[in-house]
C-alpha positions in Angstrom: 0.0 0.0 0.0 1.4 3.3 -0.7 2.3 5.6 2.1 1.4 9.1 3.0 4.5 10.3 2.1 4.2 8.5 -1.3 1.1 11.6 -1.7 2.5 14.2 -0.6 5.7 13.0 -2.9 3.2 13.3 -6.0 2.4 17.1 -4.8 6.1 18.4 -4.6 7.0 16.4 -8.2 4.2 18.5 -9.8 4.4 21.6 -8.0 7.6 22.9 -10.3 4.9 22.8 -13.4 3.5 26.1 -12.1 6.5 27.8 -11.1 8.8 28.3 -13.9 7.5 31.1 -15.2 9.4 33.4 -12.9 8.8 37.4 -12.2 5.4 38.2 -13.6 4.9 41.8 -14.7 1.4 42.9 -14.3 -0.5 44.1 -17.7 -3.8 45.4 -18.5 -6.9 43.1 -19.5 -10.4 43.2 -19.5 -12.5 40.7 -18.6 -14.6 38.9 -21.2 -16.8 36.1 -21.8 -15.6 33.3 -24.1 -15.8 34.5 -27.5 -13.3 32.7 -29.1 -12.3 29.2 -29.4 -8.6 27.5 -30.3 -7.5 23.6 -31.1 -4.3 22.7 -30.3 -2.5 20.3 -30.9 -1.4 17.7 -28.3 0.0 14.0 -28.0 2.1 11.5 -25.5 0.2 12.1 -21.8 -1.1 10.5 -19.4 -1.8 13.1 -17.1 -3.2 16.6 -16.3 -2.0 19.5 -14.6 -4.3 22.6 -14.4 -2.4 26.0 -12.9 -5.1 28.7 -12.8 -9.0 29.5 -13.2 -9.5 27.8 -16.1 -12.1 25.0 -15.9 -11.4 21.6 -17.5 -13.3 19.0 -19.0 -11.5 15.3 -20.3 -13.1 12.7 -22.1 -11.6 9.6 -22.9 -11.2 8.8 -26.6 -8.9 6.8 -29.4 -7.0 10.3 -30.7 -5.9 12.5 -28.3 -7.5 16.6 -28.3 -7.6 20.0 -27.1 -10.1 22.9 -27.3 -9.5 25.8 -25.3 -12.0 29.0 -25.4 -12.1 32.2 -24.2 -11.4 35.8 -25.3 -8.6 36.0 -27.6 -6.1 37.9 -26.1 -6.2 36.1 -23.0 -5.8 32.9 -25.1 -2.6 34.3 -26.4 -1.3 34.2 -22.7 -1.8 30.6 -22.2 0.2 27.5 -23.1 -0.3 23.6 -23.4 2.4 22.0 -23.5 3.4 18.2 -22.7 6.3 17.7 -20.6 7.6 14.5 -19.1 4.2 13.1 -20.2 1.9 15.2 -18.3 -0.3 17.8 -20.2 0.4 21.1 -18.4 -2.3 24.1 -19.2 -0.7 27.2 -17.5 -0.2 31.1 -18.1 3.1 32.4 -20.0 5.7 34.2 -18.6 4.6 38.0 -17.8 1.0 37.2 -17.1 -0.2 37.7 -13.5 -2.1 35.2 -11.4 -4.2 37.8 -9.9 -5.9 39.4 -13.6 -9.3 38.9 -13.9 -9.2 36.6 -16.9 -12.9 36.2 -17.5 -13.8 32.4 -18.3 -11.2 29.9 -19.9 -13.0 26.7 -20.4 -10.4 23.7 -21.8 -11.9 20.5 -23.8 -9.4 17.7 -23.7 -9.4 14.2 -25.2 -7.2 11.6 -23.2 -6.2 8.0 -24.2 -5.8 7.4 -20.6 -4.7 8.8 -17.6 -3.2 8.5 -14.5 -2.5 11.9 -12.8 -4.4 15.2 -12.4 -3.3 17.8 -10.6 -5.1 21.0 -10.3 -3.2 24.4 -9.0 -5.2 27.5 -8.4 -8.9 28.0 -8.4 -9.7 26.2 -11.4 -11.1 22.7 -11.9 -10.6 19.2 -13.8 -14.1 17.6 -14.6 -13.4 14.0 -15.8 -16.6 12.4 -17.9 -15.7 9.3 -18.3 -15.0 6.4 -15.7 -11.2 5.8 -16.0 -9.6 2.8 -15.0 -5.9 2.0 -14.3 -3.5 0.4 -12.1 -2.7 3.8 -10.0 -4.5 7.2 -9.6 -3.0 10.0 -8.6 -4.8 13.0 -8.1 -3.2 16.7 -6.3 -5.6 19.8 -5.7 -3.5 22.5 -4.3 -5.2 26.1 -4.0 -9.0 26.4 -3.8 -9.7 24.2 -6.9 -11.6 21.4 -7.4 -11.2 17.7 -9.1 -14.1 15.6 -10.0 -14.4 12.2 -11.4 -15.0 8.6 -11.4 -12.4 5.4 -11.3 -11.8 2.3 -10.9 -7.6 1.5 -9.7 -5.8 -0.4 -8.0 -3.6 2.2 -6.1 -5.3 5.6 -5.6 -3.4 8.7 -3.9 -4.7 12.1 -2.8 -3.6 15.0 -1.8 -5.4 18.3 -1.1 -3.4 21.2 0.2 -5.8 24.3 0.8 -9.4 24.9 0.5 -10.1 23.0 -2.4 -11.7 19.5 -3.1 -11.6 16.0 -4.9 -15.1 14.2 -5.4 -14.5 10.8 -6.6 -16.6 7.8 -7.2 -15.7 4.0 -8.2 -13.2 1.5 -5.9 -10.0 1.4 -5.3 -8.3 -1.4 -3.8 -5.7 0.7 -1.9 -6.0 4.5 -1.0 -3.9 6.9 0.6 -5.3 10.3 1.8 -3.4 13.0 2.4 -5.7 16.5 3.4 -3.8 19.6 4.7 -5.8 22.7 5.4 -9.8 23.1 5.2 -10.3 21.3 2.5 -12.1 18.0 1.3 -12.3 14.8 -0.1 -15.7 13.7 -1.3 -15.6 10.1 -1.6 -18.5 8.6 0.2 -19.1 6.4 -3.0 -15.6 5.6 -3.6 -14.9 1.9 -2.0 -11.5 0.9 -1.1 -10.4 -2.2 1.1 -7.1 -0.4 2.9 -7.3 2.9 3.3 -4.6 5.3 5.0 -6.5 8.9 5.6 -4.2 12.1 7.2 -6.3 15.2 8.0 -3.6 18.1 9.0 -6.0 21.0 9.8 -9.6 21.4 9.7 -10.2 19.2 6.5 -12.8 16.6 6.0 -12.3 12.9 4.1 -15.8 10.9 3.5 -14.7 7.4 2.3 -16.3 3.9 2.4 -13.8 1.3 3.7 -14.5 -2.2 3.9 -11.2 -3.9 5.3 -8.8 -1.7 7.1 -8.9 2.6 7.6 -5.7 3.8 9.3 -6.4 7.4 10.0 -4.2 10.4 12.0 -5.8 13.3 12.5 -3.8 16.8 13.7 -6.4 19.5 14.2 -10.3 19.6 14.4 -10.7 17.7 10.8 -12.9 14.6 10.8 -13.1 11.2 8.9 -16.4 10.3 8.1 -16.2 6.4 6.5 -19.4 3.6 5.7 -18.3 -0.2 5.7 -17.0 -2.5 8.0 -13.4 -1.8 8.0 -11.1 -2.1 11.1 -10.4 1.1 12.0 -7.0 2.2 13.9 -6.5 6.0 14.9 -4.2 8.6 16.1 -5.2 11.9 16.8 -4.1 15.5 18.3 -6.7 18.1 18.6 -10.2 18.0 18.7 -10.7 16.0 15.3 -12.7 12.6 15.0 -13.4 9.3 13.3 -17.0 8.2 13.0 -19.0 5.3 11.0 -22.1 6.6 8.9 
């Protein structure tokens, strides 16, 4: 079963994604609504790392895709580019997180994958069910993740105020939540689970064999199924069966 710090491994690998752009020098733009629409083109990933407020939709199809929309001269701003494997959607150099963008929406077609991350206050909507031998999924910021899967070895990590909702079953699953945020997974069934809440985040999970949780704060664990449960705990935060 993979370890905690197996997670939070996954986080500082795909943090550096988001940060090479350096010294950002703040320019002028308006917002707008999406007016204009761009295909790119992409190949080789397996994963998907979001760094922003754009919002993200994957399907899973033979011949791999991307459709990104939004006003123009924001879309000039923003690059796709595969490295290592991993789809990254980010701003160029000179760009400022803080601009008020208006609304980027992103269309990508996946073979498969096996590793979403999503930085900033964006999200990553995943239509189809994937399946796949491990699952890792990183929400750092206030964004959101959502989708449905069926693995073998699942990791999460939420750092912030954000959120991963996830259905399917996974036979192993590590947990990782550090601040306030969440992890929806009350139909998401794995047999060992390993859940750390650092702060006051939540994790909703159904476990059926083991749940090995450690809580450090006032976050809670909220679990269905039958699993044998083993806890440590500093603060005020708790462990119950729904």
């Amino acid at each position: 079963m993979k370890k905690i710090a197996t997670s939070l491994g996954w986080l500082m690998l795909l943090i550096p994604f988001f940060t090479m752009a350096g010294t950002r020098t703040i320019y002028p733009v308006i917002k707008h609504t999406p007016s204009d629409s761009e295909t790119r083109q992409v190949s080789g990933f397996h994963g998907i790392a979001s760094g922003g407020s754009f919002n993200v939709t994957v399907n899973i199809g033979s011949q791999e895709s991307l459709k990104i929309e939004g006003d123009s001269e924001v879309l000039a701003k923003i690059e796709t580019v595969v490295e290592k494997g991993i789809l990254v959607i980010r701003t160029k150099r000179g760009m400022n997180w803080g601009w008020n963008t208006g609304k980027v929406n992103v269309y990508v077609t996946a073979r498969s994958l096996s590793t979403l991350t999503c930085s900033g206050s964006g999200s990553i909507t995943v239509e189809d069910r994937l399946k796949s031998a491990e699952l890792n999924t990183v929400v750092s910021g206030s964004g959101s993740i959502r989708l449905s899967a069926d693995t073998k070895d699942y990791n999460a990590v939420i750092s912030g105020s954000g959120s991963i909702s996830i259905a399917g079953s996974a036979t192993d699953a590590s947990i990782l939540v550090s601040g306030s945020g969440g992890f929806r997974g009350s139909d998401f069934s794995t047999s060992s689970t390993s859940v750390k809440v650092s702060g006051s985040g939540s994790v909703h999970v159904a476990a059926e064999k083991t749940l090995d949780a450690k809580l450090s704060g006032s976050g809670s664990v909220r679990y269905s199924g039958n699993a044998q449960v083993s806890m440590v705990k500093s603060g005020s935060g708790s462990v119950k069966k729904i």
